[in-house]
Backbone as a ProteinNet text record, in pm:
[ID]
protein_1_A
[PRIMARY]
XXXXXXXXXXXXXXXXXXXXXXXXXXXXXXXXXXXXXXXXXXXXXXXXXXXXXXXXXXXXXXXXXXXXXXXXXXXXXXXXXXXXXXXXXXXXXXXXXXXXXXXXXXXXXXXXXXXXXXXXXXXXXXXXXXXXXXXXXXXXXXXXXXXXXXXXXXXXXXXXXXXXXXXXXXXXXXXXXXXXXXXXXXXXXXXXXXXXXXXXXXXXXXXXXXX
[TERTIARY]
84.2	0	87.8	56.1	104.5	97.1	199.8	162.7	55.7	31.3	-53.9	-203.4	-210.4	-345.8	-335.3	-243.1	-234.5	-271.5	-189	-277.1	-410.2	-419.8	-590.4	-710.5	-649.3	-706.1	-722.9	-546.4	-587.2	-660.4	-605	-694.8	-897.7	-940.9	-1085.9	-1106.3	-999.4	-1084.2	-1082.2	-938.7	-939.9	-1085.3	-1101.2	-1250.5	-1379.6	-1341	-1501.4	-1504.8	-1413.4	-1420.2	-1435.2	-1352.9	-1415.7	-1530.6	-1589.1	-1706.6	-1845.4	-1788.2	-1842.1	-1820.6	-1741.7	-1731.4	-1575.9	-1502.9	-1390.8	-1286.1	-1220.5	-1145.7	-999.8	-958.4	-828.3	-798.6	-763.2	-743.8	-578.3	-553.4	-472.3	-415.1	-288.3	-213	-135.9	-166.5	-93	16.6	123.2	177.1	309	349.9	415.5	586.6	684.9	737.6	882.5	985.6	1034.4	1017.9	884.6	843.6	867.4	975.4	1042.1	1176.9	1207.1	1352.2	1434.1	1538.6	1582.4	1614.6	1667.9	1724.9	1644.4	1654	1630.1	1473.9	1387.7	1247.1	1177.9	1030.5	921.7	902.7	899	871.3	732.5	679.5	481.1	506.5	462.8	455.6	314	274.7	155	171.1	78	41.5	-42	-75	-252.4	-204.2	-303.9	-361.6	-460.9	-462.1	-671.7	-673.6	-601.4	-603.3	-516.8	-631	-561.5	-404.6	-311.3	-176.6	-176.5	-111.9	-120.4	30.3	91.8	257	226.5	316.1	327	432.8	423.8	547.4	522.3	409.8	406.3	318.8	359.8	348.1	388.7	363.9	450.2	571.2	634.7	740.8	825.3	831.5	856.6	919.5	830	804.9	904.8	957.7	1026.4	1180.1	1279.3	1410.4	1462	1554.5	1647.3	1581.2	1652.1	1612	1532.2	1421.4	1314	1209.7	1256.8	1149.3	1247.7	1370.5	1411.4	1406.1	1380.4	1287.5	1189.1	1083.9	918.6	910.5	986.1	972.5	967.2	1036.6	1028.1	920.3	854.4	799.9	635.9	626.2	513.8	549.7	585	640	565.3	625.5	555.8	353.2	353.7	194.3	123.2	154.7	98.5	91.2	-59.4	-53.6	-14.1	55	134.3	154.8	285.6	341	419.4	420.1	480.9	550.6	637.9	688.4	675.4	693.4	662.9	706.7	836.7	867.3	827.9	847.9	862.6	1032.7	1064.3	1173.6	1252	1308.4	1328.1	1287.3	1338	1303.4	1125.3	1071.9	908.9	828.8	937.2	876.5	873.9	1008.8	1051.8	920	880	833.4	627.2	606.7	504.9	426	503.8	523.2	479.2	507	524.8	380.7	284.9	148.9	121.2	154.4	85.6	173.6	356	464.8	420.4	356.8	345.3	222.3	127.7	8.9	61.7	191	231.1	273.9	336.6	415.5	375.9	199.6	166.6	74.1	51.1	-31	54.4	230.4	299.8	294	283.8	300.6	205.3	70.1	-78	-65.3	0.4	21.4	137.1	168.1	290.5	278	136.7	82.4	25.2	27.2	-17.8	-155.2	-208.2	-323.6	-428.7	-565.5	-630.8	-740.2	-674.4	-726.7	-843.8	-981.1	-1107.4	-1120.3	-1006.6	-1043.9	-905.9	-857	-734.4	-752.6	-630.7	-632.5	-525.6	-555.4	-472.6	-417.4	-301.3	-221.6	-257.1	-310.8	-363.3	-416.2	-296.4	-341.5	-466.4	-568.3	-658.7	-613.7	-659.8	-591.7	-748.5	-772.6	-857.4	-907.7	-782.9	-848.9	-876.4	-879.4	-849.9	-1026.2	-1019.5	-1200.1	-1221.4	-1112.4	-1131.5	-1203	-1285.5	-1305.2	-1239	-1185.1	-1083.6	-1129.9	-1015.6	-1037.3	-890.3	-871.7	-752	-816	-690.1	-703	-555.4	-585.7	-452.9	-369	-253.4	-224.6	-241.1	-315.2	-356.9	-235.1	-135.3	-17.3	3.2	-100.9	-95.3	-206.4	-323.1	-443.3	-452	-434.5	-423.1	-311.7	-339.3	-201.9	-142.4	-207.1	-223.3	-135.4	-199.8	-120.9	42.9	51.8	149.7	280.5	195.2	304.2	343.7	277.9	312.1	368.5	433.8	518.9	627.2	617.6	772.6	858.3	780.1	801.4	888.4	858.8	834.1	969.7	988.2	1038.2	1202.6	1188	1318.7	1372.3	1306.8	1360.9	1409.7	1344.8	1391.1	1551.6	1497.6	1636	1779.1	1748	1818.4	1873.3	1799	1839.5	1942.7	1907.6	1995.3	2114.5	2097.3	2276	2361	2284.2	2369.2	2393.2	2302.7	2324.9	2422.2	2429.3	2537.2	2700.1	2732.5	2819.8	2902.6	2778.7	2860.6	2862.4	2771.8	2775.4	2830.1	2926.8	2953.8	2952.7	2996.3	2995.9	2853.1	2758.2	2652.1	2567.9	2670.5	2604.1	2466.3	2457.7	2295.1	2252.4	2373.6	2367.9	2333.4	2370	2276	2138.5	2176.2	2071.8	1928	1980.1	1878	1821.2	1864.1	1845.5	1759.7	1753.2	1672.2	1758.8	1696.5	1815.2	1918.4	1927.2	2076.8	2163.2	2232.5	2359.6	2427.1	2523.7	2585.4	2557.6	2407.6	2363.1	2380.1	2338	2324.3	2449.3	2536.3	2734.2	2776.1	2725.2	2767.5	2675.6	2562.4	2549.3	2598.3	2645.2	2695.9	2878	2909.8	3047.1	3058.2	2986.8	2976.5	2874.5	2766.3	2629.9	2528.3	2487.7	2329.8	2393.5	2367.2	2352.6	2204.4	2277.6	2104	1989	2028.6	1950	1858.6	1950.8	1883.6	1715.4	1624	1519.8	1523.5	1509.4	1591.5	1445.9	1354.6	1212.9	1223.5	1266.4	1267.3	1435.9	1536.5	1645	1684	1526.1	1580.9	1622.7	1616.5	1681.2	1804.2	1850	2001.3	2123.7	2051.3	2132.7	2278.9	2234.3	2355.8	2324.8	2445.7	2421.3	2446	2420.1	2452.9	2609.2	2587.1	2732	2784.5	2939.4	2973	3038.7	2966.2	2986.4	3123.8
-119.2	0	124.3	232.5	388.8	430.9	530	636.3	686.2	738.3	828.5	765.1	653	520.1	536.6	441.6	425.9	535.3	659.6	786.3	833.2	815.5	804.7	748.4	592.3	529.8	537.5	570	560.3	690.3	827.5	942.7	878.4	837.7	805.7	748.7	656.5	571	671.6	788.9	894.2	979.8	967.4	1102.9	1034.8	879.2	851.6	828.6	843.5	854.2	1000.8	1046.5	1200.4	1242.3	1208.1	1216.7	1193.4	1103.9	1048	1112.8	1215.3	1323.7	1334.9	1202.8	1130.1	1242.4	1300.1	1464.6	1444.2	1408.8	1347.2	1227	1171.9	1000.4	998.7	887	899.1	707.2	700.4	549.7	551.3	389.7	328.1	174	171	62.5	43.1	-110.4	-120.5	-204.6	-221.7	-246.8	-291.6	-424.1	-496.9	-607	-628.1	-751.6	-880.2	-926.5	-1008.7	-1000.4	-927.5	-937.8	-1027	-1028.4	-1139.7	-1048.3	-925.5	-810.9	-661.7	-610.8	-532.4	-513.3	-384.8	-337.4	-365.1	-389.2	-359.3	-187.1	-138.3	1.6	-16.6	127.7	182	312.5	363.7	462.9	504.2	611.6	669.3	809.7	845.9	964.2	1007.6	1150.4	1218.7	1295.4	1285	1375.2	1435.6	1564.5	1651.2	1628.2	1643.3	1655.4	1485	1472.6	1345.2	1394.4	1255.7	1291.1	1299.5	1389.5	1402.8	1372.9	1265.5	1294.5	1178.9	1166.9	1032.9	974	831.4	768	692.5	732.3	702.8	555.1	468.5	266.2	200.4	99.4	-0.4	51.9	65.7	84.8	-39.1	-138	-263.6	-276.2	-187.1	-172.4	-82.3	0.3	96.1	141.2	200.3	181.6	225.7	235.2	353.4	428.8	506.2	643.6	729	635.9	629.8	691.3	604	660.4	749	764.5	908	1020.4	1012.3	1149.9	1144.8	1085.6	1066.6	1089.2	1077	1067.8	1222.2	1307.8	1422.6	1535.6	1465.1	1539.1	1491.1	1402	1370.4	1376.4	1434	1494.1	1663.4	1715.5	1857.7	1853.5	1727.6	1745.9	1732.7	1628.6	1569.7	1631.2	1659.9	1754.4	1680.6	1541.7	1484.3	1356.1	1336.2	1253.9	1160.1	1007.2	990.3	828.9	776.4	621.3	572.2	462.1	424.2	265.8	205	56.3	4.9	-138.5	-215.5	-291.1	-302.9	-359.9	-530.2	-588.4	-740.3	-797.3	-743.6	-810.6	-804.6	-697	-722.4	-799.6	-843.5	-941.2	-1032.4	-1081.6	-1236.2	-1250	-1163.2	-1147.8	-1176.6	-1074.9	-1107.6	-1135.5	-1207.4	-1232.9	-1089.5	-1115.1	-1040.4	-986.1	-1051.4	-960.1	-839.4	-877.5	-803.8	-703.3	-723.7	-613.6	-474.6	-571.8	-470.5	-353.5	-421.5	-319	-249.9	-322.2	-207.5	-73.5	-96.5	14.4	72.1	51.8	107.1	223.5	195.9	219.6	328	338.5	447.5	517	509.5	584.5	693	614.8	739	746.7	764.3	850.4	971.1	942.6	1047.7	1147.7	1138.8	1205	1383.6	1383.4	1512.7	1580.1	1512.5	1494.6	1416.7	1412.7	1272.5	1253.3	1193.5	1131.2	1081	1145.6	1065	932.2	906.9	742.4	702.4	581.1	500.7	401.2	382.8	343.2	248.4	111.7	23.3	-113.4	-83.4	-201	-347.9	-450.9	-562.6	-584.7	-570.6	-535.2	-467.5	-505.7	-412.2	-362.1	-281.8	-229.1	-234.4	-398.7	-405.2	-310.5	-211.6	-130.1	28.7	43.2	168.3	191.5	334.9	377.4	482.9	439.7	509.1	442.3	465.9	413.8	395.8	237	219.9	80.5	121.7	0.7	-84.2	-194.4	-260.6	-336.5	-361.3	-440	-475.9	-633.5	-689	-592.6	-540.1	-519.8	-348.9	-282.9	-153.2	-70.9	-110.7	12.7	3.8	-77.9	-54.5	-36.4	-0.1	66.1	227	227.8	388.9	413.5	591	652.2	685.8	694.5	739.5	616.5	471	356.6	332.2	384.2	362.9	484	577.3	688.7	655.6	600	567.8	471.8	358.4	254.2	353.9	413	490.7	558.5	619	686.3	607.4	510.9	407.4	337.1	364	215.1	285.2	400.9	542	547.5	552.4	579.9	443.2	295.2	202.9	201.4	168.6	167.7	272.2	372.7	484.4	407	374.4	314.1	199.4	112.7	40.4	39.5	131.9	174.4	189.1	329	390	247.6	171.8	29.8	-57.3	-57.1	-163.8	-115.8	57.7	101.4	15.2	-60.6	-118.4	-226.8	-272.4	-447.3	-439.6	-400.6	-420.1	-519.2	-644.1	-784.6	-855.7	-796.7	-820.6	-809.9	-681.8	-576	-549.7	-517.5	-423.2	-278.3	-244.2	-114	-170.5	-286.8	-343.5	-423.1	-508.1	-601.1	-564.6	-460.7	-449.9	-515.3	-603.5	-727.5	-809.3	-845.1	-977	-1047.6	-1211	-1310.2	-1328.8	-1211.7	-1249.4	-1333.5	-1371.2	-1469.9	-1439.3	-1306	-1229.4	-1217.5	-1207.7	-1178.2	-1345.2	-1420.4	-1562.1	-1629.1	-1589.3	-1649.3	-1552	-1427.4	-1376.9	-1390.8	-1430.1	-1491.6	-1617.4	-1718.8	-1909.5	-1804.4	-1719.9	-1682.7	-1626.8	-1534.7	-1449.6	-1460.1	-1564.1	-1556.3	-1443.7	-1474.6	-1326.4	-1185.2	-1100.5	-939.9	-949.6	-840.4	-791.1	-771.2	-699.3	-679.8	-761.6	-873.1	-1019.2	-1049.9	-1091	-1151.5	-1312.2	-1326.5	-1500.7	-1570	-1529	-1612.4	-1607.3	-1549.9	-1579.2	-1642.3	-1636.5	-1704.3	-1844.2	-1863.8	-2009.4	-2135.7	-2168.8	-2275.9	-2263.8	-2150.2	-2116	-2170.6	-2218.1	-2250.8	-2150.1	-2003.2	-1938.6	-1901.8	-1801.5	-1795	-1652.3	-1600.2	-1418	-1393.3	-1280.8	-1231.2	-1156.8	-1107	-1020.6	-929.9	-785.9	-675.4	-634.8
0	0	0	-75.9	-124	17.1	89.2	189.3	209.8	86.4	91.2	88.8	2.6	69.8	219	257.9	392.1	500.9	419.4	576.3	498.9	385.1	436.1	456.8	454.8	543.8	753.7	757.7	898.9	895.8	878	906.3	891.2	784.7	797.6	964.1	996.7	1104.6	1222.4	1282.2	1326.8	1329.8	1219.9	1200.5	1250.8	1236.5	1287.4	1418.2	1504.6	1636.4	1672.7	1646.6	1621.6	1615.7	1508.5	1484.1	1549.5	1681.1	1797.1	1932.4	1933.9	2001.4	2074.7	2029.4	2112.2	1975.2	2077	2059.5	2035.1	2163.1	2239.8	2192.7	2100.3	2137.2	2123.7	2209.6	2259.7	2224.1	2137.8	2065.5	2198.8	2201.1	2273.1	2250	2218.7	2196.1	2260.8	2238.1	2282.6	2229.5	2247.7	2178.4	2303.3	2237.2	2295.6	2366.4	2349.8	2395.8	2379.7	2301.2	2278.9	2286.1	2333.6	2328.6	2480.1	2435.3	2559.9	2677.3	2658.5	2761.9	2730.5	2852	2828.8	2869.5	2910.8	2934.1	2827.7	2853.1	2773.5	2773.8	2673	2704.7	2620.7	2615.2	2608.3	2530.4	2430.9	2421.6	2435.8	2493.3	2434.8	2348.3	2263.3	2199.9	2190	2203	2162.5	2126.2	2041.4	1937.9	1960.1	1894	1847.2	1739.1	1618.4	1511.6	1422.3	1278.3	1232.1	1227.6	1222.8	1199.8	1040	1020.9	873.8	836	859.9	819.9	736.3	593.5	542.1	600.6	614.5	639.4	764.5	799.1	989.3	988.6	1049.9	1031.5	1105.9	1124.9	1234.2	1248	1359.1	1402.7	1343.4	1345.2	1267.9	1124.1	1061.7	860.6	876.1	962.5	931.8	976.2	855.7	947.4	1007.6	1138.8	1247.1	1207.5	1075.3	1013.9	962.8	963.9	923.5	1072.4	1164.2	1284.6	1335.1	1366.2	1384	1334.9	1230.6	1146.7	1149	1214.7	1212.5	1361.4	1455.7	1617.8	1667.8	1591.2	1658.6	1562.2	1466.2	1389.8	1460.5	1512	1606.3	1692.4	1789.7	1890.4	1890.6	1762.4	1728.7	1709.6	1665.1	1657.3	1766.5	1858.3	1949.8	2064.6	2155.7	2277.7	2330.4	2407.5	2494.9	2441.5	2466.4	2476.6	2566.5	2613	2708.1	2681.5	2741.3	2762.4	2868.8	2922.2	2981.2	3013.8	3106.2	3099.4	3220.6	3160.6	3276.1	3285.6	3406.2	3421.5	3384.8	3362.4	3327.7	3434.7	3547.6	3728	3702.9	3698.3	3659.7	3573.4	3481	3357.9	3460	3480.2	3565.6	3651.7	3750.7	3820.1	3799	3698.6	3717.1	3534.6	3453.8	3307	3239.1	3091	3017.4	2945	2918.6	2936.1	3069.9	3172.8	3294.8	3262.5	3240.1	3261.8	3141.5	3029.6	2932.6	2966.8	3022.2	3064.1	3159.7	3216.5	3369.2	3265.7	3189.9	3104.4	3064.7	2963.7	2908.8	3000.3	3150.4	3255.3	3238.1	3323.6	3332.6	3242.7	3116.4	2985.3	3010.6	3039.4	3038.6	3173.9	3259.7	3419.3	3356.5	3277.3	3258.3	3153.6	3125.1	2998.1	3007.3	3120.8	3243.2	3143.1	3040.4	3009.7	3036.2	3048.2	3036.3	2868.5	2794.8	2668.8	2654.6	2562.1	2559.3	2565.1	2458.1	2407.6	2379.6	2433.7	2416	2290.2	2174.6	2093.1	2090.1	2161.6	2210.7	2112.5	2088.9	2009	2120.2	2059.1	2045.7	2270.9	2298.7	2451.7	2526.8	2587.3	2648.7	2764.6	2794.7	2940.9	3046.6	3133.6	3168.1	3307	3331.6	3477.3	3431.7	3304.2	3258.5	3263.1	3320.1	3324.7	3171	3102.1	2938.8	2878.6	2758.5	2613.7	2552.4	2521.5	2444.6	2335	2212.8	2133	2126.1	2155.2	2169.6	2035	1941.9	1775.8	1792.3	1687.7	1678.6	1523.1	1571.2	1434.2	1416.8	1532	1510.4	1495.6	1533.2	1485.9	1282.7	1178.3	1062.4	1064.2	1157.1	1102.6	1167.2	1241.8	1314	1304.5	1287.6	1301.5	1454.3	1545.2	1635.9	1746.1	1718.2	1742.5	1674.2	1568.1	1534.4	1515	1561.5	1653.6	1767.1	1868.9	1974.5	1967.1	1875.7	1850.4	1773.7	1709.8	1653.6	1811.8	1854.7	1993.4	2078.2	2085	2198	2159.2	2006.8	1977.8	1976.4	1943.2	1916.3	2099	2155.2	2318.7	2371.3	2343	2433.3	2332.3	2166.1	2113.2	2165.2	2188.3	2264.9	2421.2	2466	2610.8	2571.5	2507.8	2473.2	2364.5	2393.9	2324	2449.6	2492.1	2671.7	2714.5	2782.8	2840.8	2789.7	2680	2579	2613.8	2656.3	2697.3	2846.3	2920.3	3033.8	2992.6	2911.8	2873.8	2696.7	2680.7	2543.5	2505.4	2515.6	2468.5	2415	2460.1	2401.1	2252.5	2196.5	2164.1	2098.6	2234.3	2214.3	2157.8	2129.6	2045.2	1876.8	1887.9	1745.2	1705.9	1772.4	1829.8	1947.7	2023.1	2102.6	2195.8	2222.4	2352.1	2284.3	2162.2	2091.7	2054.5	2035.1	2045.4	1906.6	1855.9	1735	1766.6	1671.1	1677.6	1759.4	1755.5	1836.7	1967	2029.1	2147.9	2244.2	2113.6	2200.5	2218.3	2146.9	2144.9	2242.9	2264.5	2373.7	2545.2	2521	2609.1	2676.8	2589.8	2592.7	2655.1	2605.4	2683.7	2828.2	2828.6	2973.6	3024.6	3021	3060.1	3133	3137.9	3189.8	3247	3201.5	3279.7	3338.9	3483.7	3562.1	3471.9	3328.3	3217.3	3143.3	3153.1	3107.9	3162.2	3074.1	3184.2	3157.3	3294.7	3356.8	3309.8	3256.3	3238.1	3052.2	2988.3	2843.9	2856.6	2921.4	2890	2953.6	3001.1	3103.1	3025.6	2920.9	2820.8	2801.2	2799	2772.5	2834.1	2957.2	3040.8	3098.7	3103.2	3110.7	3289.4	3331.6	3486.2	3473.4	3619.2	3621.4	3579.3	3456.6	3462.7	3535.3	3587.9	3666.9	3579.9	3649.8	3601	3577
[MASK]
+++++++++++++++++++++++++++++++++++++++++++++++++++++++++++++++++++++++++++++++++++++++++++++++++++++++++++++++++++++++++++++++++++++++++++++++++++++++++++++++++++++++++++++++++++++++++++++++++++++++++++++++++++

């Protein structure tokens, strides 16, 4: 599909919530959820107005450079913006569905707005007293969902660079804490960082590394 198909498709689905009186809506996604190290982070975004940028899609479909020139240009549209993680100790802790709604929870506490209607990538957020639509896949049907995955996806990648600075052997300044070749030969050598979550790496058979 053309850009320009694509945003005006998502813009239509934008207007008919709109159109329903829902003003504010406010994308929510999330991104890292598979990776072996490293947070689940959340972005959220609101909007008043459709996003009108071409280019804006799964965080996924799109490259480094691609959402770093799209991240701060929705940044300028959007009346708030926020992120929002959960920690690896919190995955371990209480798995990786619950950690992601924790994140996406902080995201809209940190929004110092409150949003008509939440526009939730495949996740519902069952304590939220919003109107929301959770869809599988919604960061390629809304724009609004899939700003908040460019967002989201530009800041954890950012974290894990800084982080990769104490754990270089990993490198997560490329990889990102998902299981590449590189990540998993460097795990079988120096086994687990605090970073690590010990509930997606328990096959590995690796042990805590020292810092």
């Amino acid at each position: 599909m053309r850009p320009e198909e694509r945003l005006a498709l998502q813009t239509a689905r934008s207007a008919e919530l709109r159109a329903w009186g829902y003003h504010l809506l406010c994308g929510v996604d999330e991104v890292g959820r598979g990776a072996l190290a490293g947070p689940v982070a959340a972005g959220a975004v609101v909007l008043r107005e459709p996003l009108d940028i071409l280019g804006v899609d799964d965080s996924k479909r799109l490259t480094p450079l691609q959402r770093r020139r799209l991240a701060p240009r929705i940044r300028a549209r959007a009346v708030a913006v926020a992120v929002g993680y959960a920690a690896p100790r919190e995955i371990d802790r209480i798995g990786i569905v619950r950690a992601t709604q924790r994140a996406m929870r902080r995201a809209l506490g940190r929004l110092g707005v409150r949003p008509d209607h939440l526009l939730v990538d495949a996740f519902a957020l069952p304590d939220s007293d919003l109107p929301q639509i959770a869809i599988a896949k919604g960061d390629r049907l809304y724009a609004e969902i899939a700003a908040a995955s460019i967002v989201a996806k530009v800041e954890r990648d950012a974290l894990m660079q800084r982080i990769a600075q104490e754990w270089p052997w990993y490198g997560w300044e490329r990889n990102k804490g998902y299981g590449a070749g590189e990540h998993l030969a460097a795990i079988a050598a120096h086994g687990l960082s605090p970073w690590h979550r010990r509930s997606f790496c328990r096959e590995l058979g690796a042990e805590r590394a020292e810092g």
